[in-house]
mmCIF file as gemmi writes it, N, C-alpha and C atoms, coordinates in Angstrom:
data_model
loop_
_atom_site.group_PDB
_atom_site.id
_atom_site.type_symbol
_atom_site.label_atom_id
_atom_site.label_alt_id
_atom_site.label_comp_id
_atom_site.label_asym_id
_atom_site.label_entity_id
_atom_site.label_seq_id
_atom_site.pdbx_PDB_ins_code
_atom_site.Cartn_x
_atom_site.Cartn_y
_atom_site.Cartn_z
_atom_site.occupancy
_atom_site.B_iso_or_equiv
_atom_site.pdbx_formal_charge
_atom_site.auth_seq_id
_atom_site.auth_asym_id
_atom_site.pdbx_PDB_model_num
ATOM 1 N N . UNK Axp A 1 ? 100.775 85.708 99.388 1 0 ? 1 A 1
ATOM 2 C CA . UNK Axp A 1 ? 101.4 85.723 98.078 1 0 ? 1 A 1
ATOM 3 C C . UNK Axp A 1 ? 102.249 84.471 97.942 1 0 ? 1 A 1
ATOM 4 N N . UNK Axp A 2 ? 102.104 83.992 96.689 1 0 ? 2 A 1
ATOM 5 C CA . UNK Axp A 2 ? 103.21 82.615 96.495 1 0 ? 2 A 1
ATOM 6 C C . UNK Axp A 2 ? 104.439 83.101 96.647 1 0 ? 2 A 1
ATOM 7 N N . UNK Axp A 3 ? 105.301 82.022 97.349 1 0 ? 3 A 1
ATOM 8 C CA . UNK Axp A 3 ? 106.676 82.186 97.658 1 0 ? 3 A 1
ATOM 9 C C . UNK Axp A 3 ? 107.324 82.828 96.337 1 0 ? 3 A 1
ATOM 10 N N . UNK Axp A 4 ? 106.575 81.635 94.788 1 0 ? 4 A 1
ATOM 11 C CA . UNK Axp A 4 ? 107.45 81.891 93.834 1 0 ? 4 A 1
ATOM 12 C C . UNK Axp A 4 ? 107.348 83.574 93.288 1 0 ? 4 A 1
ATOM 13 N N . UNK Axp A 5 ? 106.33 83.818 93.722 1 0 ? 5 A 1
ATOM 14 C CA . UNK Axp A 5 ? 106.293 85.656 93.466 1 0 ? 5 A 1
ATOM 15 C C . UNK Axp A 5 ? 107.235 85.916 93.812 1 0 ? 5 A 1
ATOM 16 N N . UNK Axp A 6 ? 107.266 86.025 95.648 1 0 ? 6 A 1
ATOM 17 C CA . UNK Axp A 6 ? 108.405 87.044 96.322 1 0 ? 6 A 1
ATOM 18 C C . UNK Axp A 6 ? 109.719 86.718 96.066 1 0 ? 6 A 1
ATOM 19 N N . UNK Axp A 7 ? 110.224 85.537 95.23 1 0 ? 7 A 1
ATOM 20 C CA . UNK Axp A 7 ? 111.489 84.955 94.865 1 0 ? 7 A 1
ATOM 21 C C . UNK Axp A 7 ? 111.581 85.845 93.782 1 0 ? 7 A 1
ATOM 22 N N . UNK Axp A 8 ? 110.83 86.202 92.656 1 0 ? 8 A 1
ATOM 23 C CA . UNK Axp A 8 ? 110.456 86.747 91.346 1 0 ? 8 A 1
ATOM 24 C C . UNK Axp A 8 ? 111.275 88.752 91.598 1 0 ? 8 A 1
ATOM 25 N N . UNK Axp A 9 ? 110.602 88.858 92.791 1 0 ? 9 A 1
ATOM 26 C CA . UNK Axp A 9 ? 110.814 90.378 93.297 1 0 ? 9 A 1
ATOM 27 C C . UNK Axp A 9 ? 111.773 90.164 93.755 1 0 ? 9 A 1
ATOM 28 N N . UNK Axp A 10 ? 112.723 89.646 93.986 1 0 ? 10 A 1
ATOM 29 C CA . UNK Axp A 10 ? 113.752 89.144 94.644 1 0 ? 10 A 1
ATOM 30 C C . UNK Axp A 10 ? 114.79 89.622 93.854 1 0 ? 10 A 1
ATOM 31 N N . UNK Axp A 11 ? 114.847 88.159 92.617 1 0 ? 11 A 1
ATOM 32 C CA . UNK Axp A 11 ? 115.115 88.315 91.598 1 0 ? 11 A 1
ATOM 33 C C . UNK Axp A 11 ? 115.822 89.57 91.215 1 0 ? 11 A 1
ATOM 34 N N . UNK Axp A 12 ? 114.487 90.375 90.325 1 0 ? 12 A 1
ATOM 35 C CA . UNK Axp A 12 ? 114.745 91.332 89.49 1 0 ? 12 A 1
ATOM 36 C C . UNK Axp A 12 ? 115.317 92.608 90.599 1 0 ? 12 A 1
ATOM 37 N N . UNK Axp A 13 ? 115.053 92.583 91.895 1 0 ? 13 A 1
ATOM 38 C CA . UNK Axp A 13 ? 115.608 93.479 92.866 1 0 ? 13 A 1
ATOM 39 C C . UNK Axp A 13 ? 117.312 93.39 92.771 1 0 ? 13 A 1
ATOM 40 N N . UNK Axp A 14 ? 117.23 92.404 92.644 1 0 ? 14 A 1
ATOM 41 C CA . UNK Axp A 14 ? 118.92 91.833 92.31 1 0 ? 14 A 1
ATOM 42 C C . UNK Axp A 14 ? 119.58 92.399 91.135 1 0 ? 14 A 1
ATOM 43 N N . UNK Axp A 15 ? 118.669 92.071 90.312 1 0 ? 15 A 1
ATOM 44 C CA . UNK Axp A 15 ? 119.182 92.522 88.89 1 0 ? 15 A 1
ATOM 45 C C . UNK Axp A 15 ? 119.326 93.726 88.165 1 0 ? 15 A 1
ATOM 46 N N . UNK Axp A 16 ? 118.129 94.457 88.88 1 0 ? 16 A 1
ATOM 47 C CA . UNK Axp A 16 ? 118.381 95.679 88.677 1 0 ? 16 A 1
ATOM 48 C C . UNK Axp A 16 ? 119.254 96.829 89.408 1 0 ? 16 A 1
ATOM 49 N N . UNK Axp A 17 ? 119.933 96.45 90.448 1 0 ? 17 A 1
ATOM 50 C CA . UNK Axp A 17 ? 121.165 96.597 91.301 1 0 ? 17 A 1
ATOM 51 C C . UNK Axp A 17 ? 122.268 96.187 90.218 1 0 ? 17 A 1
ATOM 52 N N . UNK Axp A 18 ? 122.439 95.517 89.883 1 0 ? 18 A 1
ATOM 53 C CA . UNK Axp A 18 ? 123.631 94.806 88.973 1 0 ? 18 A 1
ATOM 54 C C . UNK Axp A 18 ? 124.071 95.145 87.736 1 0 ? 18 A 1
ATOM 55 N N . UNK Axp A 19 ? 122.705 94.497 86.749 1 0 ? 19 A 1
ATOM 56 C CA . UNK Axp A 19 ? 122.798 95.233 85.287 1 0 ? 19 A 1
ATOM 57 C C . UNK Axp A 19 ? 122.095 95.822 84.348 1 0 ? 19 A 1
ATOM 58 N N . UNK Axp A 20 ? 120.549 96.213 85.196 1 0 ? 20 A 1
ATOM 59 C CA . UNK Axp A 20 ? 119.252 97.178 85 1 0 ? 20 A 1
ATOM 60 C C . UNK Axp A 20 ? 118.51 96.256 84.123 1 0 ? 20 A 1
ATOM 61 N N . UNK Axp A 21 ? 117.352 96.603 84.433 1 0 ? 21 A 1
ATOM 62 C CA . UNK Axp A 21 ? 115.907 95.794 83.535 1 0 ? 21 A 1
ATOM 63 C C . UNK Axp A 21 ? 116.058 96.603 82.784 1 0 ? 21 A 1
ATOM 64 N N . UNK Axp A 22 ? 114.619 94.987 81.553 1 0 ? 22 A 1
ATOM 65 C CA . UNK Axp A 22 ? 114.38 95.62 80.613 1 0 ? 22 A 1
ATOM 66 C C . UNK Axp A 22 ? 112.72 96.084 80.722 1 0 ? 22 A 1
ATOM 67 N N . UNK Axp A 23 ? 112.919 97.053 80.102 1 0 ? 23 A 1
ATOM 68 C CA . UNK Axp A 23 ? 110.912 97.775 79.75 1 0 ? 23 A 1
ATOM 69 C C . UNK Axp A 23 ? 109.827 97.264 80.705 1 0 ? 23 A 1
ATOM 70 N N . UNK Axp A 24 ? 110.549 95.473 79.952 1 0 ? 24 A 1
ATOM 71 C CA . UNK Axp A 24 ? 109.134 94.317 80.418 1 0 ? 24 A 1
ATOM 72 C C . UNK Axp A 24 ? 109.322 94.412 81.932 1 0 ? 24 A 1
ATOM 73 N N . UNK Axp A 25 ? 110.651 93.882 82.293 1 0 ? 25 A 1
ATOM 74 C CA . UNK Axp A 25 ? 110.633 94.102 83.311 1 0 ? 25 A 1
ATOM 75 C C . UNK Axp A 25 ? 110.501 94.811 84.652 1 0 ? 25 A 1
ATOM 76 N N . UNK Axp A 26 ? 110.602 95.956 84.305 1 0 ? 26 A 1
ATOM 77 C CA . UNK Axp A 26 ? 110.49 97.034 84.663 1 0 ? 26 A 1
ATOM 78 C C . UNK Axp A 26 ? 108.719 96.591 85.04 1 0 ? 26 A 1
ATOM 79 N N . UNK Axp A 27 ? 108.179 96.413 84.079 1 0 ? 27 A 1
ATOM 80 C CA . UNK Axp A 27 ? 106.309 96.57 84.159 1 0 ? 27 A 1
ATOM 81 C C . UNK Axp A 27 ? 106.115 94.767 84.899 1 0 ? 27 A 1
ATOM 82 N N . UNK Axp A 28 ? 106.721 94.561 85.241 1 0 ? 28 A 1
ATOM 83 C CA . UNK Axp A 28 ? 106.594 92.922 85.668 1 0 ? 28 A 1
ATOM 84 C C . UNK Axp A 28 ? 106.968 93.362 87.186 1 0 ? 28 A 1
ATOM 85 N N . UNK Axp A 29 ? 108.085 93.852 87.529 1 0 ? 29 A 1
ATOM 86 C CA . UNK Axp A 29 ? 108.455 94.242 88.751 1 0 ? 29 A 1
ATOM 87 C C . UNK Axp A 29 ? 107.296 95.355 89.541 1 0 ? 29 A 1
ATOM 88 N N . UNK Axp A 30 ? 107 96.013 88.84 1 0 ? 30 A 1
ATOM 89 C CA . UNK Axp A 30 ? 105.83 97.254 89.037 1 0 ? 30 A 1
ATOM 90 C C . UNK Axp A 30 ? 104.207 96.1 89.489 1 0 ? 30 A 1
ATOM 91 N N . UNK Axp A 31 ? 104.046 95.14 88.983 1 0 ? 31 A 1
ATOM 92 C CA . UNK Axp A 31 ? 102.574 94.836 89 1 0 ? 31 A 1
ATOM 93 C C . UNK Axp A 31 ? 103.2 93.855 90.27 1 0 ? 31 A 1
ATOM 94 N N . UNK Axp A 32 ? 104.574 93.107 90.359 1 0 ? 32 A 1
ATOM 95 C CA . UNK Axp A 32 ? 104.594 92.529 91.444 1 0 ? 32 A 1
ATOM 96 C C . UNK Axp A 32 ? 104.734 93.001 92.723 1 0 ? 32 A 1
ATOM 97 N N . UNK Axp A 33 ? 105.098 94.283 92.562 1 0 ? 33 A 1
ATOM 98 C CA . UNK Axp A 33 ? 104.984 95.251 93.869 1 0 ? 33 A 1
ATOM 99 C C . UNK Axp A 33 ? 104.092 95.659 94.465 1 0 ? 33 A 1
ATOM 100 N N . UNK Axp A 34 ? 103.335 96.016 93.507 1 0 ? 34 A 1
ATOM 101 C CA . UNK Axp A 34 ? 101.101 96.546 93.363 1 0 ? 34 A 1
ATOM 102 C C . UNK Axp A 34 ? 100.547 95.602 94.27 1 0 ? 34 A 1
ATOM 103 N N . UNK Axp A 35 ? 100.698 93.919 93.696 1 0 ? 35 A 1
ATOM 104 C CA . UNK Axp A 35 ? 100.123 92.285 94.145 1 0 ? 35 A 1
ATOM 105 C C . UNK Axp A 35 ? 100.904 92.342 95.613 1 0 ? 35 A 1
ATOM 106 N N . UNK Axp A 36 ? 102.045 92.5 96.036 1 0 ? 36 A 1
ATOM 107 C CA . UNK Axp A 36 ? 102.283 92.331 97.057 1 0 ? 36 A 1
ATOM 108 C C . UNK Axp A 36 ? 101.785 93.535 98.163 1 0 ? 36 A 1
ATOM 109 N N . UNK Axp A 37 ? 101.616 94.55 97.797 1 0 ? 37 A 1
ATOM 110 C CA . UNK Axp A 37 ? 101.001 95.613 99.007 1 0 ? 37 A 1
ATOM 111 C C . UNK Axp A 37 ? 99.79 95.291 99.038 1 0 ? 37 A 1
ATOM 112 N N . UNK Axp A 38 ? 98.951 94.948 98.251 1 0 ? 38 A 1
ATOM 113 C CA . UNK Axp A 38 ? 97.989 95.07 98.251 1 0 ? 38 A 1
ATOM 114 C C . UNK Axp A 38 ? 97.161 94.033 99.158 1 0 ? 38 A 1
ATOM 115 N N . UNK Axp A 39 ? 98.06 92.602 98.946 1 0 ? 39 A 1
ATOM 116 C CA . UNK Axp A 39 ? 97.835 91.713 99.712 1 0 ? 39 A 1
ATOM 117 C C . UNK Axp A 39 ? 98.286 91.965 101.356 1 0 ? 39 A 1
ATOM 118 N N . UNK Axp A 40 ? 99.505 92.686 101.284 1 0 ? 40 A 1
ATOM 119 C CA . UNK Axp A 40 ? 99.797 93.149 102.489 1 0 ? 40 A 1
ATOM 120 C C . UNK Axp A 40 ? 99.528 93.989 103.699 1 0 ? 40 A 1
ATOM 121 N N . UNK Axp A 41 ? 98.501 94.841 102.65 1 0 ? 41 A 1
ATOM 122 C CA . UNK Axp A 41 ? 97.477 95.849 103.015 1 0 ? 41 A 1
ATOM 123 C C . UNK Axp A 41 ? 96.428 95.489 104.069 1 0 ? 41 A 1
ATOM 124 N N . UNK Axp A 42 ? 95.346 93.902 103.137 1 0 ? 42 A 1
ATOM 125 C CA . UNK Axp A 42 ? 94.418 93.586 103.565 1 0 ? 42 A 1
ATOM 126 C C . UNK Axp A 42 ? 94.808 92.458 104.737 1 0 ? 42 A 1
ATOM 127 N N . UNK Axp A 43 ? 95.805 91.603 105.152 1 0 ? 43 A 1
ATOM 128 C CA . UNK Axp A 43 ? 96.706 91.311 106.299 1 0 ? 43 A 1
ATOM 129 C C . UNK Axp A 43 ? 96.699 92.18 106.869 1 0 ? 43 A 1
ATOM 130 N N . UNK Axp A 44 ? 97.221 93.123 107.18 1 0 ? 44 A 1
ATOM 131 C CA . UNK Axp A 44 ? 96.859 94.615 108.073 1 0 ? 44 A 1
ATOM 132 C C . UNK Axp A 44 ? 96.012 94.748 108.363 1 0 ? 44 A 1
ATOM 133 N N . UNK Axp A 45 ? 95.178 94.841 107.669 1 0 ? 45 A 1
ATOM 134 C CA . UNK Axp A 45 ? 93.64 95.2 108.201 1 0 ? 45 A 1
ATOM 135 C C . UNK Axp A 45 ? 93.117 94.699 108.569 1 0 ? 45 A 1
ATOM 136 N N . UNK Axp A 46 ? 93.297 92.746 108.243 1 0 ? 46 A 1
ATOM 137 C CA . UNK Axp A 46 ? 92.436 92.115 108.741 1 0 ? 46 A 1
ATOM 138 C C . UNK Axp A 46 ? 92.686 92.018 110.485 1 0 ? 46 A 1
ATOM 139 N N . UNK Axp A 47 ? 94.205 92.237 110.595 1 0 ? 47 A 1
ATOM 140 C CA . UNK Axp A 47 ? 94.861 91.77 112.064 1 0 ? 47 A 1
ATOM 141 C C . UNK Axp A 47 ? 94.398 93.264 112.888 1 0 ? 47 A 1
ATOM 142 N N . UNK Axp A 48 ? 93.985 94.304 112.395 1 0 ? 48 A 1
ATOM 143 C CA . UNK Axp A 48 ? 93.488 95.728 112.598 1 0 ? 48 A 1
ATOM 144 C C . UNK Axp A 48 ? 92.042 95.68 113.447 1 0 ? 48 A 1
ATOM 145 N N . UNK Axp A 49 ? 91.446 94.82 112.204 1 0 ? 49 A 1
ATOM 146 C CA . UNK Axp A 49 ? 90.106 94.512 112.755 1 0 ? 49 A 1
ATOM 147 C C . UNK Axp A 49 ? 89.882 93.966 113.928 1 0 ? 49 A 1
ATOM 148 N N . UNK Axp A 50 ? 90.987 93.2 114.204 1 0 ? 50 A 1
ATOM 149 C CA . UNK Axp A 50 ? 90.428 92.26 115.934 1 0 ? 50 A 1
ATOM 150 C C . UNK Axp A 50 ? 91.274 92.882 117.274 1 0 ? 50 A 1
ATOM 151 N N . UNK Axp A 51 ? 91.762 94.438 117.133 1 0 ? 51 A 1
ATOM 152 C CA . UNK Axp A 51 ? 92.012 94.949 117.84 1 0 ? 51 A 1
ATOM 153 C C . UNK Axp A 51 ? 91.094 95.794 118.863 1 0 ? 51 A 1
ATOM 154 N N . UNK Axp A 52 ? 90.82 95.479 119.939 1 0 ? 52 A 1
ATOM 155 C CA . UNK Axp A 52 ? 90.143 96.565 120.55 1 0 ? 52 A 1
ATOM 156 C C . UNK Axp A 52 ? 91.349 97.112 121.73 1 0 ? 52 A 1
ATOM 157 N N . UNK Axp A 53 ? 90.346 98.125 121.673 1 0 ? 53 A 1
ATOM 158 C CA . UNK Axp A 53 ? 90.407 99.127 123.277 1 0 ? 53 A 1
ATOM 159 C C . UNK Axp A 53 ? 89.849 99.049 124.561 1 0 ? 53 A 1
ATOM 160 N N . UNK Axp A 54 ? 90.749 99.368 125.791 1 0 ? 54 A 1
ATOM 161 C CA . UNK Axp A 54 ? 89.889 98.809 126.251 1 0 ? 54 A 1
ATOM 162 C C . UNK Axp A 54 ? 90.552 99.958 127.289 1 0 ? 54 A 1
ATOM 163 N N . UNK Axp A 55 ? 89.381 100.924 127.779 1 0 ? 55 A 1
ATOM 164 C CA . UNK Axp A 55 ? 88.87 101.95 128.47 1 0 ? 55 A 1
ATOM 165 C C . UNK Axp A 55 ? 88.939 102.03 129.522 1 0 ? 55 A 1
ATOM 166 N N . UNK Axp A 56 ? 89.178 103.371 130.105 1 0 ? 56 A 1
ATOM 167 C CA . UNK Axp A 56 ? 89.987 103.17 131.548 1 0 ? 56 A 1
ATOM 168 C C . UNK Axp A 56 ? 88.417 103.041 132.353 1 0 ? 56 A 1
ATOM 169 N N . UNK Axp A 57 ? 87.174 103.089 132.223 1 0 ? 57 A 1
ATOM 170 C CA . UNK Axp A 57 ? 86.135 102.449 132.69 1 0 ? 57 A 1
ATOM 171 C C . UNK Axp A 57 ? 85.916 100.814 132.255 1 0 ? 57 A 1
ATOM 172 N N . UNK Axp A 58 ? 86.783 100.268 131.493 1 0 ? 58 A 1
ATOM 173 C CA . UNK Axp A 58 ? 86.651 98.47 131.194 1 0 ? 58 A 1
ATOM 174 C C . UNK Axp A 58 ? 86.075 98.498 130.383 1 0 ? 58 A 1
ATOM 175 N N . UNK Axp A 59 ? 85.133 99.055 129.423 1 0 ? 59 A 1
ATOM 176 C CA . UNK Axp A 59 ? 84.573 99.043 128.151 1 0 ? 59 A 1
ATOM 177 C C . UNK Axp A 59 ? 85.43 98.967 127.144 1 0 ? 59 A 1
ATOM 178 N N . UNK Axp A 60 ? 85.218 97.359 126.204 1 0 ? 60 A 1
ATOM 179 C CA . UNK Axp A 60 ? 86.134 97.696 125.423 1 0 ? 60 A 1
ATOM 180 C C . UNK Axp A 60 ? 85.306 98.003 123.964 1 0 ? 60 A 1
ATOM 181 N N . UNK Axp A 61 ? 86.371 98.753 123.141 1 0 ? 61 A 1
ATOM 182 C CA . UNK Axp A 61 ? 86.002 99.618 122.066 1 0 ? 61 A 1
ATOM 183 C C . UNK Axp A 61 ? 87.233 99.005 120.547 1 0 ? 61 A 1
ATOM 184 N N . UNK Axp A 62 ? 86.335 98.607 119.72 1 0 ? 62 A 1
ATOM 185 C CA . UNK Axp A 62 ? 87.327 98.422 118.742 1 0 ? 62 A 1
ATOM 186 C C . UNK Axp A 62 ? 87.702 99.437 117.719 1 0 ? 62 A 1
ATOM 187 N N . UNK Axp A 63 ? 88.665 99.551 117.212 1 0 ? 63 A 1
ATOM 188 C CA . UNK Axp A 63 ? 89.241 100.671 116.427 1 0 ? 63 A 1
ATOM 189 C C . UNK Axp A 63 ? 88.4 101.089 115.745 1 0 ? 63 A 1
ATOM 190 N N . UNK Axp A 64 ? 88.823 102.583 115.262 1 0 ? 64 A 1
ATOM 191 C CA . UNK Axp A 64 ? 87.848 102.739 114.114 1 0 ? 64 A 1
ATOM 192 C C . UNK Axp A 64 ? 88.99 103.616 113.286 1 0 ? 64 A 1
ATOM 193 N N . UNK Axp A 65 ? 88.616 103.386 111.75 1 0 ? 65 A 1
ATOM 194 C CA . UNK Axp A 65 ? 89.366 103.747 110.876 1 0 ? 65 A 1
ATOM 195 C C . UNK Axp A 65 ? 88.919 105.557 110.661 1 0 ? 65 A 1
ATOM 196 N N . UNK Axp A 66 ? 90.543 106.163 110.441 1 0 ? 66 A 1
ATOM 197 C CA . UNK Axp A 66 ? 89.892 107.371 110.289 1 0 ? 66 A 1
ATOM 198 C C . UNK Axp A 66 ? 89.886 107.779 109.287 1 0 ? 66 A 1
């Protein structure tokens, strides 16, 4: 995610601590939260994917999603 996003969530995290959003914001903060898990999600998974196991016979086994 661009820095200037997570500065953006930053931001309005601030602001709405302080002196509350408006509507828009509210729906601006919501889609930047969505964009950031989502990206954060597939980082996970990708670092998920190159995990294996490795078996008390030495076979190794990579995860599997349940």
């Amino acid at each position: 995610m661009e820095h200037a996003k997570i500065e953006r969530i930053n931001e309005l995290a601030r602001k709405k601590k302080d002196l509350g959003l408006t509507p828009e914001e509210v729906e601006e903060q919501a889609a930047l939260r969505r964009e950031y898990l989502a990206e954060f999600r597939k980082g996970m998974e990708a670092m998920l994917d190159g995990v294996v196991l490795k078996r008390p016979d030495g076979t190794l086994e990579p995860l599997k999603k349940k």
